[in-house]
matplotlib code that plots the C-alpha trace (Angstrom):
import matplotlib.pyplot as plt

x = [157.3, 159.7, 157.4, 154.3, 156.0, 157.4, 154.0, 152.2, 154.3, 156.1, 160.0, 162.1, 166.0, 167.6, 169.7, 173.3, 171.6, 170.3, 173.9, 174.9, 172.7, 173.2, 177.0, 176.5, 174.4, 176.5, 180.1, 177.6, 177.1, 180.4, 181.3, 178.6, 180.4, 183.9, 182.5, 180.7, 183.8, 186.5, 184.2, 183.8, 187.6, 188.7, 186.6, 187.5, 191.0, 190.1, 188.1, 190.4, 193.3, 191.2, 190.0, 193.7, 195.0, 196.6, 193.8, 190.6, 188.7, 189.6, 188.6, 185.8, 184.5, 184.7, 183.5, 181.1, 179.3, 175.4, 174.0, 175.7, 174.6, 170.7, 171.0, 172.3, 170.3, 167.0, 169.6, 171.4, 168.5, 167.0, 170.4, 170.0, 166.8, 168.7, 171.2, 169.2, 167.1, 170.2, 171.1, 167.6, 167.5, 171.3, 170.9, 167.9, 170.0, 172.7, 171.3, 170.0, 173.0, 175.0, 173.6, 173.2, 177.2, 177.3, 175.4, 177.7, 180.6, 179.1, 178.1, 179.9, 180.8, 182.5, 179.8, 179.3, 182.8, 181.9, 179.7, 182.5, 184.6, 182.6, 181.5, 185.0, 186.8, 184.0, 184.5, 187.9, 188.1, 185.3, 187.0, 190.4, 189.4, 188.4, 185.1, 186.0, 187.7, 184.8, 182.9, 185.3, 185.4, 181.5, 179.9, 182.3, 183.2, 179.8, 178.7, 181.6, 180.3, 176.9, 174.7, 171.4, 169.6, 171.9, 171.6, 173.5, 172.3, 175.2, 172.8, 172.3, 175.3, 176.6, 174.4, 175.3, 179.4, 178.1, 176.1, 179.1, 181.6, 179.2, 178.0, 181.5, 181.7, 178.5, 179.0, 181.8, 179.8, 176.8, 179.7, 180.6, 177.1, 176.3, 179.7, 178.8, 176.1, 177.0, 176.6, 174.6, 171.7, 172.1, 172.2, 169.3, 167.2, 168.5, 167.4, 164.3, 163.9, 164.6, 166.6, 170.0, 168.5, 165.4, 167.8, 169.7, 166.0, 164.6, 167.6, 170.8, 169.9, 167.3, 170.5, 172.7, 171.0, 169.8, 173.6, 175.6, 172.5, 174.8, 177.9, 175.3, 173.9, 177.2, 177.8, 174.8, 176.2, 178.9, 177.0, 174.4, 178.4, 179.5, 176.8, 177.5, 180.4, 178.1, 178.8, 181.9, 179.9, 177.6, 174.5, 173.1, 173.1, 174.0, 177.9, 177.5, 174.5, 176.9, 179.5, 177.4, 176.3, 180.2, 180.9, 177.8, 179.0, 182.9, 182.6, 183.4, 180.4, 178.1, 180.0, 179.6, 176.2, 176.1, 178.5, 176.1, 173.2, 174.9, 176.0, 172.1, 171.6, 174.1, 174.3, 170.9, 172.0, 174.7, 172.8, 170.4, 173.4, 174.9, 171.5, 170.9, 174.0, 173.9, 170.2, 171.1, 174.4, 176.2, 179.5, 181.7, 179.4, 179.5, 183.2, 183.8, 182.0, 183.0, 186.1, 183.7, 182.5, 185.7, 187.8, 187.8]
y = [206.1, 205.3, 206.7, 205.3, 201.8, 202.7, 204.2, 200.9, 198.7, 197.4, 197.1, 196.5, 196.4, 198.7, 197.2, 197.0, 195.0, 192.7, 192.6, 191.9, 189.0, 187.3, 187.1, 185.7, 182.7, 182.6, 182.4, 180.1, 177.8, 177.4, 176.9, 174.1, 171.9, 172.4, 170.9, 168.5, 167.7, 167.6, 165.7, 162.8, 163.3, 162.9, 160.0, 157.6, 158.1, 156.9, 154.1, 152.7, 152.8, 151.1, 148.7, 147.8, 146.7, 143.1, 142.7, 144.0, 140.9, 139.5, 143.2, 143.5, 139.9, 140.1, 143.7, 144.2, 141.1, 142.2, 138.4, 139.2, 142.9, 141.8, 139.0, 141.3, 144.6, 143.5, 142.7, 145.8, 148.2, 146.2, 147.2, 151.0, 151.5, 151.3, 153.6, 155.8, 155.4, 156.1, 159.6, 161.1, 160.0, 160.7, 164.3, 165.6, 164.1, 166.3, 169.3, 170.1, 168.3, 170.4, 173.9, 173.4, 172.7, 176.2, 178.0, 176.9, 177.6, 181.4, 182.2, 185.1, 185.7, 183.7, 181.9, 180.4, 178.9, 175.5, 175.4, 176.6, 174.5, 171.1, 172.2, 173.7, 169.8, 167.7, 169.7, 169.4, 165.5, 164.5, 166.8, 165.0, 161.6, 159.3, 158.2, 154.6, 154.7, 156.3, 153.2, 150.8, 152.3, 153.0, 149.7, 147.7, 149.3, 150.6, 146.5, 145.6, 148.0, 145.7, 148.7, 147.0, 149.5, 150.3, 148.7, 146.6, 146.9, 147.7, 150.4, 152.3, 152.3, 153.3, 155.9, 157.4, 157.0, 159.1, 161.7, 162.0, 162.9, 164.8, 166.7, 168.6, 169.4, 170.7, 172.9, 174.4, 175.6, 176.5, 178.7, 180.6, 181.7, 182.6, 185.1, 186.4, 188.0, 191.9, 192.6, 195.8, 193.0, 191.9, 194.9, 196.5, 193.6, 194.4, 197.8, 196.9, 194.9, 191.4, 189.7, 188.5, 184.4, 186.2, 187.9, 185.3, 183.1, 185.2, 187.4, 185.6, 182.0, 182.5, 184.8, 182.1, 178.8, 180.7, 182.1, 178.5, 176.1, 175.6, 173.9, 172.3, 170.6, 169.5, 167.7, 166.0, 164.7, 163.5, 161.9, 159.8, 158.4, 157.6, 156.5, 153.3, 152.8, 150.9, 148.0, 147.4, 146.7, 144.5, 146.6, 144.6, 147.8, 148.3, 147.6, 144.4, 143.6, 143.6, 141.9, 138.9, 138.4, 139.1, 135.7, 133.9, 134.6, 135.1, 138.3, 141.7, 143.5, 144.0, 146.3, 148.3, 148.2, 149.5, 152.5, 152.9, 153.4, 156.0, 158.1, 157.6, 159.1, 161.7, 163.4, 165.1, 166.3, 167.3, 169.0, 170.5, 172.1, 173.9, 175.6, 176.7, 178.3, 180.0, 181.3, 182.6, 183.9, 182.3, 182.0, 184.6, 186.6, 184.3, 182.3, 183.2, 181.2, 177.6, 177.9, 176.3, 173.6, 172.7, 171.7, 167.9]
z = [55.3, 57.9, 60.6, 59.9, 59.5, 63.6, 64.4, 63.2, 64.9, 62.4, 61.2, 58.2, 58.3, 56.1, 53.4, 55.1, 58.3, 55.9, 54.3, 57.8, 58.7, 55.6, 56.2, 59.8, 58.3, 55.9, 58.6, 60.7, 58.4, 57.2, 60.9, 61.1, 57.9, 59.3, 62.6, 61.3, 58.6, 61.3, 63.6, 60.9, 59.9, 63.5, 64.6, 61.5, 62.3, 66.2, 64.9, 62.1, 64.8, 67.2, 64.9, 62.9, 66.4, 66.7, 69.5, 68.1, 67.7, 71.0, 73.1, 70.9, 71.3, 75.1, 75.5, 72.6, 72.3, 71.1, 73.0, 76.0, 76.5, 75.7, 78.1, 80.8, 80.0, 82.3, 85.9, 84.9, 84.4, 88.1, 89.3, 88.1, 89.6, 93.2, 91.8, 91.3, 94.6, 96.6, 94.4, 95.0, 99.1, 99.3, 97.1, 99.9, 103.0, 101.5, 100.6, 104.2, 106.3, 104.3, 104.1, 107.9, 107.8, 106.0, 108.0, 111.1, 109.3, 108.7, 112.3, 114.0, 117.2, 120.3, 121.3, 118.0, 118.2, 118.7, 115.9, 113.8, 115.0, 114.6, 111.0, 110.1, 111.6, 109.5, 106.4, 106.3, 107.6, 104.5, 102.1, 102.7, 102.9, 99.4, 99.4, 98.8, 101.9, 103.8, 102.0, 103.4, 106.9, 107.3, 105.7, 107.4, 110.6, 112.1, 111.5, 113.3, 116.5, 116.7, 117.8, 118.4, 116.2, 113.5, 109.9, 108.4, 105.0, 102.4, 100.9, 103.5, 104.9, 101.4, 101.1, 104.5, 103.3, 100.1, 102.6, 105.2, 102.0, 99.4, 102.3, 103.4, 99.5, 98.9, 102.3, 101.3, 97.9, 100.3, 102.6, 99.0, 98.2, 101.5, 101.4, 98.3, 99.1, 100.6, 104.1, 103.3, 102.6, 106.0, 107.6, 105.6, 106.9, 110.4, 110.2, 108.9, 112.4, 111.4, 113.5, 112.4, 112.0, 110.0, 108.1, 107.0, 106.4, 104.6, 103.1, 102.5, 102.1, 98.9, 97.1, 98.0, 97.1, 93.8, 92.7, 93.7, 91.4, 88.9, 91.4, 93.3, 89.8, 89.1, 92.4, 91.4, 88.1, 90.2, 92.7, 90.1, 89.3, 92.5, 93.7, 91.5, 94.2, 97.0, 94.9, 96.9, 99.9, 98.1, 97.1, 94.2, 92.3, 88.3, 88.6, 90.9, 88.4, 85.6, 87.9, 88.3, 84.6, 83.6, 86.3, 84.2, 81.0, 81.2, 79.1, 80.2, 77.9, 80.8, 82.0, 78.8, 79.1, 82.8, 81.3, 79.0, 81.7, 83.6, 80.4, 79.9, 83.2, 84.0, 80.0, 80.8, 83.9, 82.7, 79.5, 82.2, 84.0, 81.2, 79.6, 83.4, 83.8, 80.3, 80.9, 84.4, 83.4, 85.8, 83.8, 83.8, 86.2, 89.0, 88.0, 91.7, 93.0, 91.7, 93.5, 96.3, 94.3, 92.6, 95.7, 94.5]

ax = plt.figure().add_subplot(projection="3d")
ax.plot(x, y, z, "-o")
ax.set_aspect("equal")
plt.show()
């Protein structure tokens, strides 16, 4: 009977599978209640400490006020919109700045020892400076030069301080795909009559953007944060938004509400990053690797 069940296509556990499977649901849902139980337990005990402090009203009347966060939602949403302009020019700058920064950094031979050189110096200069200070220096500084055709607009000289940082990181994750993949790929592709530059076209560059998508999506998530950070040069973006409407109103709760925004933006990013690296196995098989993205 067995047989013809196989032969038709067709399957039925046997009895101690189904033994099996019925003790995993049974372990997984037990699992689910003690989460769910522990998660409720836990955050009642945050919220009634919160709540019994001697300052509750006061913090939550000037950071939780419901009028205040509906008058200030429309500027802060106008505010987000040119955060989130800057993180998709600034994310394309720095994905080709900075894979051309890896590919410098990978060249071999003497004659390539400038490149190096240049690519190795900017890495580590970017890498080592805060990118508040690189806002500081760039949106004030390069005005301060009066080059007849350079900007002066806060935004783009805060997105070019978020290129010049995000850039040396993002090379350096670039650099660690790029060494990942074996040599023998390289020189199969030179015996194959590719030159070394078609080699690394057409050979190591698709392996090495494809193994390092899970770092460079997480520099992303970063940089939809930071890029909140050309406030400080005056960019009417979501932060001075909510800066302005805190001035009007003398309450702090806009600033919740441009928190709010940016969990808003960066959870599904973040969400997006984690089912990508399970589905393409990245962790574990590729745990290498994020030694180049986690130099911050």
């Amino acid at each position: 009977m067995s047989d013809m069940r196989e032969r038709a296509g067709g399957y039925e556990p046997s009895a101690r599978q189904r033994e099996r499977d019925a003790i995993r649901r049974r372990a997984a849902r037990r699992s689910t209640v003690t989460a769910f139980a522990s998660t409720v337990v836990v955050t009642a005990v945050v919220v009634l400490a919160v709540v019994n402090t001697p300052g509750w009203p006061r913090v939550r009347k000037s950071f939780l006020d419901w009028d205040v966060a509906v008058a200030s939602l429309p500027k802060v949403l106008e505010g987000l919109w040119l955060n989130v302009r800057v993180l998709v020019v600034a994310a394309v700058v720095i994905f080709f700045f900075a894979l051309v920064l890896a590919i410098c950094r990978t060249l071999r031979g003497p004659v390539f020892f400038p490149l190096r050189a240049a690519a190795t110096a900017y890495v580590d200069l970017f890498r080592g400076l805060p990118l508040l200070l690189v806002l500081l220096v760039v949106g004030f500084g390069i005005p301060g030069l009066r080059i007849p055709w350079m900007t002066t607009s806060p935004v783009w000289l805060g997105g070019l301080a978020i290129v010049l940082t995000y850039s040396a990181y993002v090379a350096e994750v670039f650099r660690a795909g790029i060494e990942s993949v074996h040599p023998s790929q390289v020189a199969a592709a030179r015996s194959l009559g590719l030159s070394r530059a078609q080699a690394t076209r057409h050979v190591v560059l698709p392996q090495a953007v494809r193994r390092v998508v899970p770092p460079l999506l997480n520099d992303l998530v970063a940089l939809s944060k930071d890029s909140g950070l050309i406030s400080i040069l005056g960019a009417y973006d979501a932060i001075r938004a909510a800066q302005v409407v805190t001035s009007q109103h003398a309450n702090f709760t806009p600033y919740i509400v441009a928190g709010f925004l940016f969990i808003l933006l960066t959870i599904p990013l973040t969400r997006f990053t984690d089912a990508f690296a399970r589905r393409s196995g990245w962790l574990g098989a590729q745990s290498g690797l994020a030694g180049g993205g986690a130099l911050r």
